[in-house]
C-alpha positions as protocol buffer text, in pm:
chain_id: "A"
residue {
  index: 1
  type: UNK
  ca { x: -2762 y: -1415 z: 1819 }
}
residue {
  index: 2
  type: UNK
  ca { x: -3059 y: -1642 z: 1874 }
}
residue {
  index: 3
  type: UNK
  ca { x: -3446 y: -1604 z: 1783 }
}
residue {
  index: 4
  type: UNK
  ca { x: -3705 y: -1767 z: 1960 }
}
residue {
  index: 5
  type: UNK
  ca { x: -3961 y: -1878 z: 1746 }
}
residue {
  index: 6
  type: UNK
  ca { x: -4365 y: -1740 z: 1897 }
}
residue {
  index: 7
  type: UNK
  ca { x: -4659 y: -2028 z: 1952 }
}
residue {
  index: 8
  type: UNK
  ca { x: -4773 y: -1842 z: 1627 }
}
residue {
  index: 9
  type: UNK
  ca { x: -4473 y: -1853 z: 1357 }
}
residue {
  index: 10
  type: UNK
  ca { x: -4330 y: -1559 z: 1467 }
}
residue {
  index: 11
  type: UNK
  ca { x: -3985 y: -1447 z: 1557 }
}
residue {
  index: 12
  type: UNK
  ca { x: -3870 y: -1245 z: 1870 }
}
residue {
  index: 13
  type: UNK
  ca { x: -3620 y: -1026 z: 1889 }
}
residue {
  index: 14
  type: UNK
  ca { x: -3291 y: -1151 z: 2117 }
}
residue {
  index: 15
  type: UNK
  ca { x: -3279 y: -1119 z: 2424 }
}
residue {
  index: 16
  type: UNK
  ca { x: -3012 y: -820 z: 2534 }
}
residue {
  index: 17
  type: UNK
  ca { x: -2697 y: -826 z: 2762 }
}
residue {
  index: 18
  type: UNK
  ca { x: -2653 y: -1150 z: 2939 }
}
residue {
  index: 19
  type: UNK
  ca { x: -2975 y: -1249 z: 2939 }
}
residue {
  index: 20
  type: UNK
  ca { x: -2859 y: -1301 z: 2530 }
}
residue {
  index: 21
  type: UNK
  ca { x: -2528 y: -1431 z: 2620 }
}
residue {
  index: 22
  type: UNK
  ca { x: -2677 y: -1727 z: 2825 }
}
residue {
  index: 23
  type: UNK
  ca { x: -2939 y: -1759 z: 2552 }
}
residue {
  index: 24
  type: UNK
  ca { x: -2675 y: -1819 z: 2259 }
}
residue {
  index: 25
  type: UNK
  ca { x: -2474 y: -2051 z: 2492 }
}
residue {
  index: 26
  type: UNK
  ca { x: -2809 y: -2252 z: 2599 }
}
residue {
  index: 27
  type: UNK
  ca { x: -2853 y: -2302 z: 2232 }
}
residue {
  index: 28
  type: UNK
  ca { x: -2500 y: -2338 z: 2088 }
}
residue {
  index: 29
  type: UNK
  ca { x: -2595 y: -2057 z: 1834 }
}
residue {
  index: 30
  type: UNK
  ca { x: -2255 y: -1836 z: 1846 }
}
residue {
  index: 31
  type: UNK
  ca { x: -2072 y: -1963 z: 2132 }
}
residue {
  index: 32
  type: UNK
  ca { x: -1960 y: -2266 z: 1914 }
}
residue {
  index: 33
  type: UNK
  ca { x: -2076 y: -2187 z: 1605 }
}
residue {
  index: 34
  type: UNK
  ca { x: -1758 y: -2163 z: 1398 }
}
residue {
  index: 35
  type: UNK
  ca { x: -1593 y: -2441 z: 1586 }
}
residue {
  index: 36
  type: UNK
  ca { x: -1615 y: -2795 z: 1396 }
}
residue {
  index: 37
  type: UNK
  ca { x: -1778 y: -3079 z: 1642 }
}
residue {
  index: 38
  type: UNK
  ca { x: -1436 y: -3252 z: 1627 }
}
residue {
  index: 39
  type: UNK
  ca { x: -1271 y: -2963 z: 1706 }
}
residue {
  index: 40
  type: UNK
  ca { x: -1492 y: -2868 z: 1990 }
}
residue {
  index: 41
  type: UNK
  ca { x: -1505 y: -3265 z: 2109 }
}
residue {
  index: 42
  type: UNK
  ca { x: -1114 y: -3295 z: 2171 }
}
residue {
  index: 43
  type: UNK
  ca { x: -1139 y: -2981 z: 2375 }
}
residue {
  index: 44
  type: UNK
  ca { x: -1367 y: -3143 z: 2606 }
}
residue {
  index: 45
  type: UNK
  ca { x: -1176 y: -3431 z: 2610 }
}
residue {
  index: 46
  type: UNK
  ca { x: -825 y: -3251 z: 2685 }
}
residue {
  index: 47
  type: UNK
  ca { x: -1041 y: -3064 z: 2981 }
}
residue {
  index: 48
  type: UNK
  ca { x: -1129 y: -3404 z: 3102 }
}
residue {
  index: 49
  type: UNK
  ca { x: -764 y: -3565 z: 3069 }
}
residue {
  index: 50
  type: UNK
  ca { x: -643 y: -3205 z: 3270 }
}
residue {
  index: 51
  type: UNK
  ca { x: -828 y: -3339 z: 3528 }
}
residue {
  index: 52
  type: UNK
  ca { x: -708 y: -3695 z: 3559 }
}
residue {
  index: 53
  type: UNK
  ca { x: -341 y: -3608 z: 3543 }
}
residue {
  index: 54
  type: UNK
  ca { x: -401 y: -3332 z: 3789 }
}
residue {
  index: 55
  type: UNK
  ca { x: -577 y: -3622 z: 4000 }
}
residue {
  index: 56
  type: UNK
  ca { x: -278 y: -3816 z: 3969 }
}
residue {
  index: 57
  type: UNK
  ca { x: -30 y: -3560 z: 4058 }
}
residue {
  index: 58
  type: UNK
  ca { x: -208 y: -3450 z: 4341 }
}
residue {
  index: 59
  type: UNK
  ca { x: -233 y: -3801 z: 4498 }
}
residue {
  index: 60
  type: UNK
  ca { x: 142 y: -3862 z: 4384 }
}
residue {
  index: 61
  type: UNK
  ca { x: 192 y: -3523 z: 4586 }
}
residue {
  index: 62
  type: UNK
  ca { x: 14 y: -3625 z: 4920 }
}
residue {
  index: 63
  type: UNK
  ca { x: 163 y: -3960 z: 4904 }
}
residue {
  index: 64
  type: UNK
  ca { x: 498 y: -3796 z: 4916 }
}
residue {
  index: 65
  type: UNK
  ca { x: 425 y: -3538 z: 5173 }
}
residue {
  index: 66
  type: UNK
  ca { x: 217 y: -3751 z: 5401 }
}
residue {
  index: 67
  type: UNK
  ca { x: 452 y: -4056 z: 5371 }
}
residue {
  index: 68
  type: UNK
  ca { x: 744 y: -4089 z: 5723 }
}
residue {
  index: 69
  type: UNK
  ca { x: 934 y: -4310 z: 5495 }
}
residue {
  index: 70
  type: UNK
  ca { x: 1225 y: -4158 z: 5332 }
}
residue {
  index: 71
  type: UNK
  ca { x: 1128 y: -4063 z: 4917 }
}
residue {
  index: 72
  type: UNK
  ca { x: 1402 y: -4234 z: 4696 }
}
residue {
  index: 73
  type: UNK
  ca { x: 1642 y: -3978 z: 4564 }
}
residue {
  index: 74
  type: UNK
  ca { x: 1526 y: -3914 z: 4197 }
}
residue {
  index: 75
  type: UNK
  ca { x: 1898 y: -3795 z: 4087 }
}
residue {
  index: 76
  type: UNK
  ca { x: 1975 y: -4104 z: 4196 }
}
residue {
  index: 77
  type: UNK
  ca { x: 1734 y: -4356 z: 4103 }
}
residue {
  index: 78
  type: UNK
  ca { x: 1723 y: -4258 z: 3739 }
}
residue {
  index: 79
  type: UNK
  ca { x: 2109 y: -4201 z: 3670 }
}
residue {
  index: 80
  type: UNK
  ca { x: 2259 y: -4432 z: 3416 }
}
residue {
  index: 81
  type: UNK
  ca { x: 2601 y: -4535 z: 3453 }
}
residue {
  index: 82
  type: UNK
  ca { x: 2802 y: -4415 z: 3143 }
}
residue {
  index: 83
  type: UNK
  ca { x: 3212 y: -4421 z: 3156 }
}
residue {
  index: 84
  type: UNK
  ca { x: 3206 y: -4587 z: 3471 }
}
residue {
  index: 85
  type: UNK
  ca { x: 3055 y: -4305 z: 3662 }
}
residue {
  index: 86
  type: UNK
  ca { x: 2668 y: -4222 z: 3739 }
}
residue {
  index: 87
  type: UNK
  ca { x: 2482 y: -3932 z: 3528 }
}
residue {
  index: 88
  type: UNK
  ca { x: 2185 y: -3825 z: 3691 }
}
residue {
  index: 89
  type: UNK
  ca { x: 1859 y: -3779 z: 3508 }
}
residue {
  index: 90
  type: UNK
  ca { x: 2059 y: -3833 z: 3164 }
}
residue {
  index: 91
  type: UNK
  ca { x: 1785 y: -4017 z: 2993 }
}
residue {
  index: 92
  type: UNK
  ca { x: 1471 y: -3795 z: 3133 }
}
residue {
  index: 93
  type: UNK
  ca { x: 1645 y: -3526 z: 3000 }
}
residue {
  index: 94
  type: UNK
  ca { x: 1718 y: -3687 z: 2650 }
}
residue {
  index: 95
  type: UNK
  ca { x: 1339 y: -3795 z: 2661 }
}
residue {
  index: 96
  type: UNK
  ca { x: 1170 y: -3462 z: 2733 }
}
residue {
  index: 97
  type: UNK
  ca { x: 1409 y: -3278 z: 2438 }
}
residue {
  index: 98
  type: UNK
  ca { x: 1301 y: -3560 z: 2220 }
}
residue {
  index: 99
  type: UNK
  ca { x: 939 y: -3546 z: 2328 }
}
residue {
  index: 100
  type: UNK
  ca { x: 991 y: -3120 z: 2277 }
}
residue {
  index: 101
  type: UNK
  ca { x: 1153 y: -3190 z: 1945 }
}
residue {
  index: 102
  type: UNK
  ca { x: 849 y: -3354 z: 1866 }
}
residue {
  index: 103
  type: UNK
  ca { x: 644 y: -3062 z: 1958 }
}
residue {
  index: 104
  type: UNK
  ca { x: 761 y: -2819 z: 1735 }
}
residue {
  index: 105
  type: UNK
  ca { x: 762 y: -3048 z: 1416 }
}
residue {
  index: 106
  type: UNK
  ca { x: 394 y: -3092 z: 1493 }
}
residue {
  index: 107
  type: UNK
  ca { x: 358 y: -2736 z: 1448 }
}
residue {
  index: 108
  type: UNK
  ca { x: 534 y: -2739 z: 1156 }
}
residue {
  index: 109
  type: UNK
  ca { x: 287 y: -3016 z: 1038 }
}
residue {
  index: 110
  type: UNK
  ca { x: -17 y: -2794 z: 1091 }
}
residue {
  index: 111
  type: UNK
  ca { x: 145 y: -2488 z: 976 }
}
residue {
  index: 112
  type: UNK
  ca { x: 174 y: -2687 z: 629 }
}
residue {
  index: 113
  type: UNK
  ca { x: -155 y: -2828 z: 658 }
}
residue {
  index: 114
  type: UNK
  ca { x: -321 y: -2550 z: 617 }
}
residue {
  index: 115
  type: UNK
  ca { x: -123 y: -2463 z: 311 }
}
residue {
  index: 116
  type: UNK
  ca { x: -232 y: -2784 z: 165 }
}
residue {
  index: 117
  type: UNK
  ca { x: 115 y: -2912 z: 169 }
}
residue {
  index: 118
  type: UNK
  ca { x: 65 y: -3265 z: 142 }
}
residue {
  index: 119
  type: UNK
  ca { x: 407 y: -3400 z: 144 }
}
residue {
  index: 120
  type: UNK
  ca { x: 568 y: -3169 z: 399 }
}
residue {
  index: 121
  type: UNK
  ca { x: 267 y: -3204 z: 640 }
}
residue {
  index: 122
  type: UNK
  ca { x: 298 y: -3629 z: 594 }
}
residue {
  index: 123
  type: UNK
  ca { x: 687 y: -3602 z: 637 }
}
residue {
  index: 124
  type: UNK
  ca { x: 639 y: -3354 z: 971 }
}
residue {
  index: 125
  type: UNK
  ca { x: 352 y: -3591 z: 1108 }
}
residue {
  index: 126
  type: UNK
  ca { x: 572 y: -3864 z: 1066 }
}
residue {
  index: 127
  type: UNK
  ca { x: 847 y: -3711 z: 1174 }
}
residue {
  index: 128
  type: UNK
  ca { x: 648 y: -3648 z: 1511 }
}
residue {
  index: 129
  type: UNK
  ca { x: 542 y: -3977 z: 1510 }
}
residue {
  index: 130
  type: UNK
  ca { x: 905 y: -4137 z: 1522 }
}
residue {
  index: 131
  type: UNK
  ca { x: 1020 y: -3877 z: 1800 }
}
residue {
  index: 132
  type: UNK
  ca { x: 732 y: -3972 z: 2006 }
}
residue {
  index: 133
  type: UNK
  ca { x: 795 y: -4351 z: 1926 }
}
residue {
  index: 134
  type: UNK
  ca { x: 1171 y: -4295 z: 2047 }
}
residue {
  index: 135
  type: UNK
  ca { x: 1030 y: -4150 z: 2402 }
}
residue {
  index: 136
  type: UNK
  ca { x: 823 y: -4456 z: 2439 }
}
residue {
  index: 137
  type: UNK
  ca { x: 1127 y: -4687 z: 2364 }
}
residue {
  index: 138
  type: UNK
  ca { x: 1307 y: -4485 z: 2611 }
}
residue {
  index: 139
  type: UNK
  ca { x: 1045 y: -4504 z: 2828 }
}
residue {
  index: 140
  type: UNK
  ca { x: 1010 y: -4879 z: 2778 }
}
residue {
  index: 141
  type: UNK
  ca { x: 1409 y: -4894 z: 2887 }
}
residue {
  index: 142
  type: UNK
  ca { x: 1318 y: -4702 z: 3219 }
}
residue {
  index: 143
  type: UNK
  ca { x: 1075 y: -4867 z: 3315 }
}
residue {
  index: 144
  type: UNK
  ca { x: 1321 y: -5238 z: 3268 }
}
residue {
  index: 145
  type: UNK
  ca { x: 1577 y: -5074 z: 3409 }
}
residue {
  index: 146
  type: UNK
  ca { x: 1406 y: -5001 z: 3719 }
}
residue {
  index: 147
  type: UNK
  ca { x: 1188 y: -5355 z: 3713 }
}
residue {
  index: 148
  type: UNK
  ca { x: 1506 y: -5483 z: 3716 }
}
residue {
  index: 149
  type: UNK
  ca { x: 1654 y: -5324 z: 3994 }
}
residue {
  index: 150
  type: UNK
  ca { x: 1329 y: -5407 z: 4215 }
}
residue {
  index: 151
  type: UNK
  ca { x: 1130 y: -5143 z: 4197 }
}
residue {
  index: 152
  type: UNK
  ca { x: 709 y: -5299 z: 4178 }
}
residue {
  index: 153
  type: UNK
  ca { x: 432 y: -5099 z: 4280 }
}
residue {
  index: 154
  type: UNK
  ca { x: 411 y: -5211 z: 4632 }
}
residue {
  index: 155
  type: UNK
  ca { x: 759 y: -5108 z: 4732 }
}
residue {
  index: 156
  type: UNK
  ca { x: 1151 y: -5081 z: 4597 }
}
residue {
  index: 157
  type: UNK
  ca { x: 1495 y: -5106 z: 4771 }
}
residue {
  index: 158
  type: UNK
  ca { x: 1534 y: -4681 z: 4825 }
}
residue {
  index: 159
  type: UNK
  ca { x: 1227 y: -4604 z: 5047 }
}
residue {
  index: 160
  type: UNK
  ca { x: 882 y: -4517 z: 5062 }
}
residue {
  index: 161
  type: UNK
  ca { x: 669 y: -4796 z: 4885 }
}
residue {
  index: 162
  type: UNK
  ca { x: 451 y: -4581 z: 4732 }
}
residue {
  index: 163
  type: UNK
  ca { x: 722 y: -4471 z: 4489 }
}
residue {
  index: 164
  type: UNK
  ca { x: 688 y: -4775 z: 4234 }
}
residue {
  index: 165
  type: UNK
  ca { x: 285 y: -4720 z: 4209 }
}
residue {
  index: 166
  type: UNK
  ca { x: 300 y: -4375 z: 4180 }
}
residue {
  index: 167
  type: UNK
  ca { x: 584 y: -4431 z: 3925 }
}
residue {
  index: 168
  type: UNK
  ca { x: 421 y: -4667 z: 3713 }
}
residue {
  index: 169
  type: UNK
  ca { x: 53 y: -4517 z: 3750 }
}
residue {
  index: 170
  type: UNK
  ca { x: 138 y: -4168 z: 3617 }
}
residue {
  index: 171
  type: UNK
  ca { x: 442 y: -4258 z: 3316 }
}
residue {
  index: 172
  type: UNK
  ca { x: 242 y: -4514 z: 3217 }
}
residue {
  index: 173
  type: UNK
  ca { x: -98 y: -4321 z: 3189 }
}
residue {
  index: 174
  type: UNK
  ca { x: 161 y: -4065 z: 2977 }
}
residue {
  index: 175
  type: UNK
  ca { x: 316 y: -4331 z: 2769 }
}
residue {
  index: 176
  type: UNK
  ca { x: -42 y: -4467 z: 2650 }
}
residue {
  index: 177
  type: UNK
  ca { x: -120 y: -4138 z: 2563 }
}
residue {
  index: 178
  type: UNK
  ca { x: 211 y: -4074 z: 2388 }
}
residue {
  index: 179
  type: UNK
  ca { x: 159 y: -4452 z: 2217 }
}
residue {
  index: 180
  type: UNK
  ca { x: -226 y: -4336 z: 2121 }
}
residue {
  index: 181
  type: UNK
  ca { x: -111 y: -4058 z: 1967 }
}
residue {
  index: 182
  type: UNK
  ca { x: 182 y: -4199 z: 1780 }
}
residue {
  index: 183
  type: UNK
  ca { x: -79 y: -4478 z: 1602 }
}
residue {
  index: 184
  type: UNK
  ca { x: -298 y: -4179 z: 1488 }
}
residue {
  index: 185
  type: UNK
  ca { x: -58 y: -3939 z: 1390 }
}
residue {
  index: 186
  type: UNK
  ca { x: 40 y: -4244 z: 1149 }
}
residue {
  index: 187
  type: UNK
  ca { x: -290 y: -4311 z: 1029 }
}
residue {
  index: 188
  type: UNK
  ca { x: -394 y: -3926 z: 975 }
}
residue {
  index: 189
  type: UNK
  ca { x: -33 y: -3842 z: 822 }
}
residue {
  index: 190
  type: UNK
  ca { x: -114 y: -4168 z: 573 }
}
residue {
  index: 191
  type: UNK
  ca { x: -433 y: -4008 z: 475 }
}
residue {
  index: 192
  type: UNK
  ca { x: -283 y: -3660 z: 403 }
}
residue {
  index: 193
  type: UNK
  ca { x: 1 y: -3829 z: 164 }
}
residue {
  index: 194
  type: UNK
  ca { x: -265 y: -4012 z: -27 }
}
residue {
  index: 195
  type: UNK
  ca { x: -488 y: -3668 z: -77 }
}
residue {
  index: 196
  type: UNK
  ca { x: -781 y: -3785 z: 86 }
}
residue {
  index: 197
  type: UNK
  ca { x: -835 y: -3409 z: 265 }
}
residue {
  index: 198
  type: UNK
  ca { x: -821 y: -3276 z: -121 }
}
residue {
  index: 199
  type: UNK
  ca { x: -1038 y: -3498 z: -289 }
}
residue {
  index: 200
  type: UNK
  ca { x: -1282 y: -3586 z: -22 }
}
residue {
  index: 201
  type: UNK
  ca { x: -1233 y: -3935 z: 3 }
}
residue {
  index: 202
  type: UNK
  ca { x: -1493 y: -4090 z: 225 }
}
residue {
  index: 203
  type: UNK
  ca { x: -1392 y: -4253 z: 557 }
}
residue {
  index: 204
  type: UNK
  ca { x: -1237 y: -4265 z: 899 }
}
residue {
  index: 205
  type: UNK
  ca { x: -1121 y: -3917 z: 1007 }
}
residue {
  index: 206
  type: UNK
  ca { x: -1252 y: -3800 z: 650 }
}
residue {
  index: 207
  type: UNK
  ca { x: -1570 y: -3606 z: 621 }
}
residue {
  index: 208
  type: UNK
  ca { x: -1508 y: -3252 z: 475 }
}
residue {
  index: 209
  type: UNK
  ca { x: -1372 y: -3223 z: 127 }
}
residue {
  index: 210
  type: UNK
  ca { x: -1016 y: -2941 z: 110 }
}
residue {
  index: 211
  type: UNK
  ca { x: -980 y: -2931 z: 547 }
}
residue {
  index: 212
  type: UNK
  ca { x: -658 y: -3030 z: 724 }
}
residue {
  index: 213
  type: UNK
  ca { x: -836 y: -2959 z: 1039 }
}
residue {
  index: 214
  type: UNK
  ca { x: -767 y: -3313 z: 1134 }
}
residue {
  index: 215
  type: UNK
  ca { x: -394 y: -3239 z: 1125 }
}
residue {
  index: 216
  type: UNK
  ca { x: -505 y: -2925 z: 1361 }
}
residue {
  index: 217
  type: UNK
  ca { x: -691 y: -3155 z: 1603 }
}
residue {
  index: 218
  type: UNK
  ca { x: -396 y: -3430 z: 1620 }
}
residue {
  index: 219
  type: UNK
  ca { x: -173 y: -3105 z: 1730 }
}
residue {
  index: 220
  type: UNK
  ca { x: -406 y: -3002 z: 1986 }
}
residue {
  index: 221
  type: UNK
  ca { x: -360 y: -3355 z: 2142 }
}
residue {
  index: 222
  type: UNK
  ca { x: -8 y: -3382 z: 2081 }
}
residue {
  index: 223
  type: UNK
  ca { x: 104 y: -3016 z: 2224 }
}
residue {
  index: 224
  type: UNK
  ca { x: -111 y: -3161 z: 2525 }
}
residue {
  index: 225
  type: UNK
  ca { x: 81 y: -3441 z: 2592 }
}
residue {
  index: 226
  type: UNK
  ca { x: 368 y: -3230 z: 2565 }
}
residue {
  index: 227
  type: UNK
  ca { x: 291 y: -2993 z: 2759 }
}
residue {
  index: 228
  type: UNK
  ca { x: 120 y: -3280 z: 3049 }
}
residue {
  index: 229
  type: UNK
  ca { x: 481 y: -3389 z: 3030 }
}
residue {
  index: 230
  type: UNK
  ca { x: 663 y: -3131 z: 3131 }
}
residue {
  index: 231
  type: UNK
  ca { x: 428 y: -3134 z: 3479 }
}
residue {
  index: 232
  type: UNK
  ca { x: 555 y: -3491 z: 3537 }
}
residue {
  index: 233
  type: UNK
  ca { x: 911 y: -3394 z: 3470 }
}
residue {
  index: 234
  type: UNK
  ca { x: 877 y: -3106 z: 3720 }
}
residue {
  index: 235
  type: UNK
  ca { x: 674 y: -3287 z: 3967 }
}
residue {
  index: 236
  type: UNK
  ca { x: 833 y: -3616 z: 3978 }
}
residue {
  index: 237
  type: UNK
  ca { x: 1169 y: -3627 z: 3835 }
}
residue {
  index: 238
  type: UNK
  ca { x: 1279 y: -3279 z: 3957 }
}
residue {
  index: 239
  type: UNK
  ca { x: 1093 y: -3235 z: 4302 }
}
């Protein structure tokens, strides 16, 4: 717990009950104190992202509602026509098991990581880092498919023109993240096959000699995305 330190050298004791509790959080003495900086920094910035996609779904969600337009039929806008008959939501469901997939080989990653596995945790990462790649191409195909069929952000040929922007605004926002994340899983999963966590290699995303925490912090981002996903797929592809 924290000591305040007298006008005259001295120490005082703690404060006690919550008057100490708001004391050690005012001066990050225990609250934090066996969470690493980046550790604690990609919390904050997962809090913030929360609320940005929840921003997003909520406008998405009063668009929809408050709209006297008919809402395009999502069964029907994203079927693909395979054997000469239309399967609805074929790819989003291919996308979120790949994107899923993806998930659970990133815990795998970390799981290693901390075993100081250096080639399973590079093969997992990278692993992760070609599902995720796959959702984006499949992503990429979506969004042709439907630029193709007319859909734009200021209207399409099914209804309500607030569809398109919505679309765009919220998969895309996803798919950078997804694309972000896919470019450092690459560079952190290089750096764990070269040893640079064991010998203590100076540089980007290297500080701390023997810790695979950065392999930790790329899963906390990645299970996010995941997880921010599965909103979207609820939200907008189900509702």
């Amino acid at each position: 717990m924290a000591q305040t330190l007298t006008h005259i050298g001295q120490t005082e004791p703690p404060p006690a009950g919550w008057r100490g509790i708001a004391a050690d959080w005012s001066s990050d003495q225990r609250a934090f104190k066996n969470v690493s900086w980046g550790k604690a920094m990609m919390w904050i910035f997962l809090l913030s992202d929360t609320f940005v996609f929840g921003c997003f779904l909520l406008s998405y969600m009063t668009a929809r509602i408050s709209t006297r337009v008919p809402w395009p039929n999502p069964s029907e806008v994203f079927a693909l026509r395979i054997g000469g008959s239309d399967i609805p939501l074929i790819l989003i469901a291919i996308m979120t098991f790949v994107l899923i997939s993806s998930s659970g080989t990133m815990a795998m990653a970390v799981n290693f990581g901390y075993r100081r596995d250096r080639r399973k945790t590079a093969i997992l990462m990278l692993l992760t880092a070609a599902l995720g790649a796959t959702f984006v191409g499949m992503q990429a195909f979506e969004w042709t498919k439907l630029i193709t069929e007319g859909v734009r952000p200021w209207g399409n040929p099914w209804g309500a023109a607030q569809f398109g922007s919505c679309f765009f605004m919220i998969t895309g926002f996803h798919g950078t993240h997804v694309t972000i994340g896919v470019i450092f899983l690459i560079i952190v999963a290089r750096k764990v096959w070269r040893g640079d966590y064991d010998i203590g290699r100076r540089g980007f995303f290297t500080s701390r000699t023997g810790h695979y925490e950065n392999v930790e912090i790329m899963g906390l981002y990645w299970h996010f995305v995941d997880l921010v996903w599965v909103f979207i797929f609820a939200f907008f592809y189900l509702w």
